[in-house]
N, C-alpha and C positions, 0 to 999 in steps of 0.2 A: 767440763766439756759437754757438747749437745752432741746428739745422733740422730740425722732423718734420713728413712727409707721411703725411697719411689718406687712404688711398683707397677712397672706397666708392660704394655703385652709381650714385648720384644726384651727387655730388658731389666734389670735393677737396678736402678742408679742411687747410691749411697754415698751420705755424708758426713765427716765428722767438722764439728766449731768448736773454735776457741774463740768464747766471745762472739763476733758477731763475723769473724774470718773464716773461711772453708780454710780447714788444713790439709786435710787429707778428701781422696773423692774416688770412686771404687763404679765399675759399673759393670757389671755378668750378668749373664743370661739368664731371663727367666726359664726357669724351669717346674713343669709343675709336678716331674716327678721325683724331686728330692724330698727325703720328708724332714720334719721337723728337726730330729737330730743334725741331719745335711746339714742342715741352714746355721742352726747353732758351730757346727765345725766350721764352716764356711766363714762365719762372722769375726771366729776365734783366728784365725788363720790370715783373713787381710789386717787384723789390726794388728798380728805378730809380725807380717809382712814388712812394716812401714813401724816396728817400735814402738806399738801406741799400747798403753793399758787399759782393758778394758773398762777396769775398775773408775778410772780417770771418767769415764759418760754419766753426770749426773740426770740428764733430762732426755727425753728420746720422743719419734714419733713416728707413725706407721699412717701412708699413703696407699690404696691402690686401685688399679681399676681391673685387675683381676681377683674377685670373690674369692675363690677355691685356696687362693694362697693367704689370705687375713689371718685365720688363725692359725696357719703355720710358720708364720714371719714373728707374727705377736707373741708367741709362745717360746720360738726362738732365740727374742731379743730377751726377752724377759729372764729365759734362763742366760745366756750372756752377760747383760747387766747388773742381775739380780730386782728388778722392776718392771712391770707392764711399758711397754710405750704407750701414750696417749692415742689411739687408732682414730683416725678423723674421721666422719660419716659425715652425712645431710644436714644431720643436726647439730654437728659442733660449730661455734660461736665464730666469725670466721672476719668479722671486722666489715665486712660489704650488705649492702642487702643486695638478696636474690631475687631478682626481677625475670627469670624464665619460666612459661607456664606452668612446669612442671615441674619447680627448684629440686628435687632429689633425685633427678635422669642426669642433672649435670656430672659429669667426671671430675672426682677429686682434685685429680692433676690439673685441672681447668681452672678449678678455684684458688689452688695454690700458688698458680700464673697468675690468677686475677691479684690475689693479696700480694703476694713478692712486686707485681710489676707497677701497682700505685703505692706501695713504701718507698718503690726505690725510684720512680720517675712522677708519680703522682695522677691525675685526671685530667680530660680523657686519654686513652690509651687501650691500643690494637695492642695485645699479646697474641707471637704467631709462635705455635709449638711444633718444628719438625718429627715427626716418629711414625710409629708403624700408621699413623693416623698423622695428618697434618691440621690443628685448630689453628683457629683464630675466634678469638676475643675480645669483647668489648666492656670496658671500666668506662662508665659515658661520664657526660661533663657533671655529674650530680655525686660522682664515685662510687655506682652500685655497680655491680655486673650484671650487664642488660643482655647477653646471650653472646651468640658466633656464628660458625659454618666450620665444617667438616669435610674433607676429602682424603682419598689415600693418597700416605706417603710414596715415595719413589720408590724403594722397595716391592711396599704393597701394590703398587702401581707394576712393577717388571711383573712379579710374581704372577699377576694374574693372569698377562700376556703369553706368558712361559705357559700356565696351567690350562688355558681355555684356546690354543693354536695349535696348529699341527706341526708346524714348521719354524714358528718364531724360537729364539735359543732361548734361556738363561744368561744374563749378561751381567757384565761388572759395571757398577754404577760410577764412572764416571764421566766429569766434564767432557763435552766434546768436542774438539778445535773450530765446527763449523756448525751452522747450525743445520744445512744440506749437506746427508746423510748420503754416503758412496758406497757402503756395505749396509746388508742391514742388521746388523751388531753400530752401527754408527749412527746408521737410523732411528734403531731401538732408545739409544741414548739419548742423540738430539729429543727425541719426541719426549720424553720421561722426563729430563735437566729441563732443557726451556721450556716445554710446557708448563710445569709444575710453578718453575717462575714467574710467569706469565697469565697463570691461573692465581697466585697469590694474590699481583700488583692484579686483576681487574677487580677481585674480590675488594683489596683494600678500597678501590676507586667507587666501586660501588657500595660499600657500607658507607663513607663519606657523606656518597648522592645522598644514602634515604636518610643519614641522622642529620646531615644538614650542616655538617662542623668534619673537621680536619682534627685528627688527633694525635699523637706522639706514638710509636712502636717501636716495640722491644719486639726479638727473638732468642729463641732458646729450643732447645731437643738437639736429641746427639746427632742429627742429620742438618744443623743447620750451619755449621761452618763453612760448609762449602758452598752454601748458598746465597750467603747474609751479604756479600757484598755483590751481588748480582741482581738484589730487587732494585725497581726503576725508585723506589722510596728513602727517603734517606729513615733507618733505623740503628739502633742500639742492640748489642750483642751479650745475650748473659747465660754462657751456657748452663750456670745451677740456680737460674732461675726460681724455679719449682722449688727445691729444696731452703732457699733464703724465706720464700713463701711459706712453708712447711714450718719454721723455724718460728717464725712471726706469727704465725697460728697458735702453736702449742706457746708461746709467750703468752697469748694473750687467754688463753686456760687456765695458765699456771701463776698469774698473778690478779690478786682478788679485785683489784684497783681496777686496772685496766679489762677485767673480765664485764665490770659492772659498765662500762665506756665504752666496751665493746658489744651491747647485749645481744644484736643482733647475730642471727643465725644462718644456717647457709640453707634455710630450708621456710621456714616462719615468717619472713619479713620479707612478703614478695609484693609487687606495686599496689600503693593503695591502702 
């Protein structure tokens, strides 16, 4: 069995394979103040949860885009497993060349959409990630990853209505029956939901204009269910995305054949 960890601002999202199947899939809270011990309890605990042995994970891999937790996740697995997980950085081998001016600003999690989403649908292709952060990315028709855009999630998006007004609430995120708002808790919503969708589809309509070509899109992040049949686009839905990407990465590490096939780096091989 394989084991990959997502770590990102909002959450942990954790995977276990058999083969190339998700069997089991775990997601809690990050927290940055459990320590290391935590983490190791924590690891022991959901795979007791669902029957799994730990012993049973022969190969593992550590994502994140929060720093402060890398060597408390890796040291956690590591004692769990009894092995290091392979930690991805800028520099690990990653199957794409990085075409962004400044390939090691890109986010892990970014790459691992890139890789998971042309294994499993191919070039070109928009990967759109719902979470505390909403990406999109571009695999162009050459199959490098040639960058994205960024905006806050809906979440991040209430939150900071909530924290910079005097009078706006805290609201529950969801769908609204209309998109004209009769409270403004309905208001709130309308503006958050259809916006955010609506700010998705012109993004996609504009990356199109300037690359010139139409490309196939997938979604994934724990905020896109509810959203994925609501773009004007027809897309693809894969909420472990990431983690299939993750998977496919430290594959291509861990085998000498395919490491040599895969020599590029997510850091080294930028245009040119």
């Amino acid at each position: 069995m394989f084991f990959a960890a997502d770590i990102g601002n909002t959450n942990i999202v954790l995977g276990l394979f058999e083969g190339d199947e998700i069997i089991e899939h775990w997601r809690v809270s990050t927290d940055l103040r459990r320590t290391e011990d935590e983490y190791a309890i924590l690891l022991h605990e959901l795979f007791a949860m669902k029957q799994r042995d730990v012993a049973s994970v022969k190969g593992a891999i550590l994502e994140s885009v929060v720093p402060y937790l890398n060597e408390k996740l890796k040291k956690s697995m590591e004692r769990t497993f009894g092995f290091p997980p392979l930690v991805m950085t800028s520099e690990t081998p990653i199957g794409l060349e990085n075409r962004y001016a400044i390939p090691r600003e890109v986010g892990m999690d970014r790459l691992a959409n890139a890789v998971g989403g042309k294994m499993k649908i191919g070039a070109p292709l928009i990967i759109i990630d719902f979470g505390t952060a909403i990406t999109l990315d571009l695999v162009d028709k050459d199959g490098a990853y040639a960058g994205g855009c960024i905006l806050p999630g809906l979440e991040t998006s209430a939150d900071a209505l909530f924290l910079r007004t005097a009078q706006l609430p805290r609201i529950e995120l969801l769908r609204p029956p209309a998109v004209l708002g009769k409270t403004t808790v309905a208001s709130m919503q309308s503006g958050l939901y259809f916006g955010t969708i609506g700010a998705v589809d012109a993004l996609i309509d504009r990356l199109w204009e300037e690359i010139g070509y139409k490309t196939a899109i997938i979604v994934t992040g724990g905020g896109a269910a509810q959203i994925v049949n609501e773009l004007a686009h027809p897309c693809e839905y894969d909420p472990h995305l990431t983690l299939r990407g993750l998977k496919a990465i430290w594959e291509m590490n861990n085998t000498s054949l395919r490491r040599q096939s895969y020599g590029a780096s997510a850091t080294d091989r930028s245009a040119g």
